[in-house]
VOPAGU-2260 file (C-alpha; in pm, 1 decimal, decimal comma):
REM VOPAGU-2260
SITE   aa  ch    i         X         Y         Z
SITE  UNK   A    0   20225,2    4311,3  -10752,4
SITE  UNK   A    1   19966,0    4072,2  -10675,0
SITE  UNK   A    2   19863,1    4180,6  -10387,7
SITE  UNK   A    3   19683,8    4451,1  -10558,0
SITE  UNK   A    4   19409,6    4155,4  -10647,4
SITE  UNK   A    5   19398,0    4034,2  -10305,2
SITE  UNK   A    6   19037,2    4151,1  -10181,3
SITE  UNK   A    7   19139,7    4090,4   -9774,3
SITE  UNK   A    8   19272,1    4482,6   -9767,4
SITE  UNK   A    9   19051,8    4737,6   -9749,8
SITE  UNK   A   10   19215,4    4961,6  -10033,7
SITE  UNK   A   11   19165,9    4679,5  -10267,5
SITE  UNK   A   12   18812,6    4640,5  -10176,4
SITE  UNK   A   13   18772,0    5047,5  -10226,6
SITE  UNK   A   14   18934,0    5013,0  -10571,5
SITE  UNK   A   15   18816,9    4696,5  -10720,7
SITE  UNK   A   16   18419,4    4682,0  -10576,9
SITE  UNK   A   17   18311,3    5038,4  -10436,3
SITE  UNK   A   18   18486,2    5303,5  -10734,2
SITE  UNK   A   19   18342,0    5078,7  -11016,6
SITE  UNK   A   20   17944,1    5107,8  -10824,2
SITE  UNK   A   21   18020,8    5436,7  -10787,8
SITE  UNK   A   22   18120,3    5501,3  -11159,9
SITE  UNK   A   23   17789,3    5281,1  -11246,1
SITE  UNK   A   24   17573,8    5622,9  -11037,6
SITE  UNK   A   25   17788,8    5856,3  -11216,4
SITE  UNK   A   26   18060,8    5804,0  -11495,0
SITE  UNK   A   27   18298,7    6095,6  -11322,3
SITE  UNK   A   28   18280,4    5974,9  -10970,7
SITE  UNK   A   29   18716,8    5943,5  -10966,2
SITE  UNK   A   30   18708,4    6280,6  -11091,8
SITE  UNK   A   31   18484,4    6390,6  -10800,6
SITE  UNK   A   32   18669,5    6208,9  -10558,3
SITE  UNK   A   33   19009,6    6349,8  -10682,8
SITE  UNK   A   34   18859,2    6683,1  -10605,4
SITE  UNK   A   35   18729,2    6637,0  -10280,1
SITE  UNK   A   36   19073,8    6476,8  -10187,4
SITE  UNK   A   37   19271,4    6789,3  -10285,7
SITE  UNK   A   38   19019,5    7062,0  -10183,1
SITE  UNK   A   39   19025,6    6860,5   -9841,5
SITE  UNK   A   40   19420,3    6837,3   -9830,6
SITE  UNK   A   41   19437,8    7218,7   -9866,1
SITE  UNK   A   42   19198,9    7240,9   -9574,1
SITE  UNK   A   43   19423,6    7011,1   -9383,3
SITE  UNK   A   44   19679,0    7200,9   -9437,6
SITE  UNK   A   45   19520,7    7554,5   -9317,1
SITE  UNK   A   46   19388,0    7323,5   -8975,3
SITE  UNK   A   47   19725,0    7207,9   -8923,3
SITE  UNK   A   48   19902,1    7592,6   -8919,2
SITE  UNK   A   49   19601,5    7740,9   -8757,0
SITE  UNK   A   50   19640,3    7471,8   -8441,8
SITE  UNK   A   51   20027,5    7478,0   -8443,9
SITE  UNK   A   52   20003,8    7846,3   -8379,7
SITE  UNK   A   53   19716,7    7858,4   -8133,7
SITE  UNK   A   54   19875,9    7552,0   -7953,3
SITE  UNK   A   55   20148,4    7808,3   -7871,8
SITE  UNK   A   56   19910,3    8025,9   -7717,2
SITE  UNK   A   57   19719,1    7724,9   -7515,2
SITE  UNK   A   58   19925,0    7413,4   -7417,0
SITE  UNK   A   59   20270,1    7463,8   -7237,9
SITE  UNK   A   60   20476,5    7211,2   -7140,9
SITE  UNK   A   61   20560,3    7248,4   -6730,2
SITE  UNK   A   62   20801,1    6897,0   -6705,0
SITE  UNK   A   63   20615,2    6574,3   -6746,4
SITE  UNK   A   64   20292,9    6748,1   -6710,3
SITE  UNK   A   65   20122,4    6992,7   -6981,5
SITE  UNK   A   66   19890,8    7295,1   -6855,6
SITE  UNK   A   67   19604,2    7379,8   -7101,6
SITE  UNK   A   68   19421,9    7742,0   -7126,7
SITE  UNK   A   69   19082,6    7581,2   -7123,6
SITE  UNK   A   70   18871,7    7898,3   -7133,7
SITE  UNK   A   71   19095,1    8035,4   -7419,4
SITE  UNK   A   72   19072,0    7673,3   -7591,4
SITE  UNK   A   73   18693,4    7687,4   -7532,9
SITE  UNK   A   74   18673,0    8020,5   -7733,1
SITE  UNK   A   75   18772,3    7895,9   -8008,6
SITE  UNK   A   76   18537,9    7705,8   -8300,0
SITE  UNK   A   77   18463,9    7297,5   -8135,3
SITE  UNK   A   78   18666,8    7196,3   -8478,2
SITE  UNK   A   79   18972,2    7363,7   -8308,9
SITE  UNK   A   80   18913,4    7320,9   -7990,1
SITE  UNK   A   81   18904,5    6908,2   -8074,2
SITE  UNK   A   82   19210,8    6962,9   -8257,9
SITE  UNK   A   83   19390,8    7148,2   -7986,0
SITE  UNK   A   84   19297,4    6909,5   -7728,6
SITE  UNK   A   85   19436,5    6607,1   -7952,7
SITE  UNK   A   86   19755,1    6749,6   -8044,0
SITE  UNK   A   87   19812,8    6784,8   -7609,3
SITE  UNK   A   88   19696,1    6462,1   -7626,9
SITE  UNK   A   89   19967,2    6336,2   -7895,4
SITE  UNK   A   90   20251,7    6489,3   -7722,0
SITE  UNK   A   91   20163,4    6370,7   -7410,7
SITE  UNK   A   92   20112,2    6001,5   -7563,8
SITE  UNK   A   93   20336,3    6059,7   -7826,1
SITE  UNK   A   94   20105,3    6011,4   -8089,1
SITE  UNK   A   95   19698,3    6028,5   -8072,4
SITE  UNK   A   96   19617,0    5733,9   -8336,3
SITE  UNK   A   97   19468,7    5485,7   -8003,3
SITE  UNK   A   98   19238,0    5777,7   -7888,2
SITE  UNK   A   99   18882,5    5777,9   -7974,3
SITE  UNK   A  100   18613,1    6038,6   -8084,1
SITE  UNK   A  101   18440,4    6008,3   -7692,1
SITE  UNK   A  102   18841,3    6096,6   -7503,9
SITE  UNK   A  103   18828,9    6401,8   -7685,5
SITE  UNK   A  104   18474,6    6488,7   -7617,2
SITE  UNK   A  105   18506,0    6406,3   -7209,4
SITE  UNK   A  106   18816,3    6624,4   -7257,0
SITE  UNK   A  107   18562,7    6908,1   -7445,0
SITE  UNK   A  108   18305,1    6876,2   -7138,5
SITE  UNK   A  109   18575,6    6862,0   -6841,1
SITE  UNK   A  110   18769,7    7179,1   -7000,2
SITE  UNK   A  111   18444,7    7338,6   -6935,5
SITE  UNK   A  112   18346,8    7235,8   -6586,1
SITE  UNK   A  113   18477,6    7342,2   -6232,6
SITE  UNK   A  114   18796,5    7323,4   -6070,6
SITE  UNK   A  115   18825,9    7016,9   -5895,7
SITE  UNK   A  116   18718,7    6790,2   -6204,1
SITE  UNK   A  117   18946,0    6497,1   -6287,1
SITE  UNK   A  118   18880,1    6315,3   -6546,0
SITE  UNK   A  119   19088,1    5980,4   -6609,9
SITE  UNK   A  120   19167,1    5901,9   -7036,9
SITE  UNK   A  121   19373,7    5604,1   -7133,2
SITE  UNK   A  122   19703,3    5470,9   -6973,9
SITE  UNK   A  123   19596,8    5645,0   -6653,7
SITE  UNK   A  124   19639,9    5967,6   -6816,2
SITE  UNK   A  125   19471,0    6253,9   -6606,3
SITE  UNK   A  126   19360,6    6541,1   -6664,4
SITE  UNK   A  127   19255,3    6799,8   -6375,1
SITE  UNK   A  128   19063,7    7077,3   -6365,2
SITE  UNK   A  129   19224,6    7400,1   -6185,8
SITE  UNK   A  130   19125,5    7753,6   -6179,8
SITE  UNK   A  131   19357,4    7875,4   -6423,8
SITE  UNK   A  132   19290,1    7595,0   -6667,8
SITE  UNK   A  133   19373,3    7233,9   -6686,6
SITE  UNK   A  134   19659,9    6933,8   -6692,1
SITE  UNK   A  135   19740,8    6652,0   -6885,8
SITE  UNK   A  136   19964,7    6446,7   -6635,6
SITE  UNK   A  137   20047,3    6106,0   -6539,0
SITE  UNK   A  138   19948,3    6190,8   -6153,8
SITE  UNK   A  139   19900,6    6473,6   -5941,3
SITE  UNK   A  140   20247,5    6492,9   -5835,5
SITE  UNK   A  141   20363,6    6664,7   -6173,7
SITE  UNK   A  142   20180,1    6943,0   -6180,9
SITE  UNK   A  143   20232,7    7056,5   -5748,5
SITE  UNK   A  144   20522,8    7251,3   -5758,0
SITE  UNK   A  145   20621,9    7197,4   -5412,9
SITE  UNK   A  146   20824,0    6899,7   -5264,7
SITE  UNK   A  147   20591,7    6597,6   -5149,0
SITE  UNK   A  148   20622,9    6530,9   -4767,4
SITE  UNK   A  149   20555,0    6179,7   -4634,5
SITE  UNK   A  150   20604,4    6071,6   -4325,9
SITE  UNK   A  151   20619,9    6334,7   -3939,3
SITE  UNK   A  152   20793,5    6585,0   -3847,1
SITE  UNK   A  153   20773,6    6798,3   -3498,8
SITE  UNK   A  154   20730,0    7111,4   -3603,8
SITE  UNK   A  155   20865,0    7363,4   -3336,4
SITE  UNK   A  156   20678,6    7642,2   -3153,3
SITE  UNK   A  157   20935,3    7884,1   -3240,7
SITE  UNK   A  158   21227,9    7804,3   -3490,5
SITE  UNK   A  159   21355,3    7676,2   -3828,3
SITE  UNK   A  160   21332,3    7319,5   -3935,4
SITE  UNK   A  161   21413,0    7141,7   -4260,8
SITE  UNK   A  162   21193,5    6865,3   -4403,1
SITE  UNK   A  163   21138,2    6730,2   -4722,1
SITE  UNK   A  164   21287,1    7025,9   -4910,1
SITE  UNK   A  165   21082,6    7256,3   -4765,8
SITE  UNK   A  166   21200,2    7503,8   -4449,1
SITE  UNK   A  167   20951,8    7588,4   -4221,6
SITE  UNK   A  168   20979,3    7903,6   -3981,5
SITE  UNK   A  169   20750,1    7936,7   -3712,8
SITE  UNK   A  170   20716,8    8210,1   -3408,0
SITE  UNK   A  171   20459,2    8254,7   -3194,5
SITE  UNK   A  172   20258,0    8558,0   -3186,2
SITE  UNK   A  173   19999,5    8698,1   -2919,5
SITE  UNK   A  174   19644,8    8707,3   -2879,0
């Protein structure tokens, strides 16, 4: 094919400029980086079980929204803990190839901070800091798992009202 001349794509570049320099340092250098390719595959491949079955014990899907075990993420080596947090990312996103090195990281620091933190990632992703952990939403209304009220209602002294799928019941008490 003759695109396999054509110098504009990378991989051509890599095959027909840098692996001949490198074979001019040292004669095996395809050998060297045939091994490094499949001693790195086979570590690839241990990463990729080991997060798939701590991601079962971290990020759970509640709806739209996804709830992260941030301490329990945090105990774990930053490797997996970068790992973890880009594999919530992906299946909140649907895949993680936009994100960059510096989401992941402000993801890293806000797992760790106080409740309250919100940090805002791409596409108006969110993610906010709770007691328990944190969430991966699109806005805060995902992750409240009560009905949003807008608007009044007169709430009685004493008596049952409906309103915006909640029921209130009020008495009054003494003292």
């Amino acid at each position: 094919d003759s695109s396999n001349t054509d110098r504009t794509f990378l991989r051509n570049r890599l095959r027909l400029e840098l692996v001949p320099y490198l074979e001019n340092i040292n004669a095996r250098a395809k050998e060297a980086i045939l091994r490094f390719a499949r001693i790195n595959a086979g570590e690839g491949d241990y990463l990729d079980s080991e997060v798939e079955r701590l991601a079962g014990e971290t990020i759970f899907e509640a709806g739209p929204a996804l709830f992260l075990k941030t301490d329990k993420i945090l105990s774990y080596h930053p490797a997996l803990q970068r790992l973890l947090l880009l594999k919530a990312l992906g299946k909140i996103y649907g895949s993680a190839r936009d994100l960059e090195a510096h989401h992941i990281e402000r993801l890293r620091d806000a797992s760790g901070s106080k409740a309250g933190t919100r940090v805002t990632l791409p596409d108006g992703l969110l993610f906010l800091r709770d007691y328990e952990g944190g969430w991966l939403c699109h806005n805060e209304e995902e992750v409240c798992p009560f009905p949003s009220l807008s608007g009044e209602q007169e709430i009685p002294l004493a008596g049952r009202i409906s309103f915006g799928g909640w029921e209130i019941i009020t008495r009054r008490v003494q003292g």
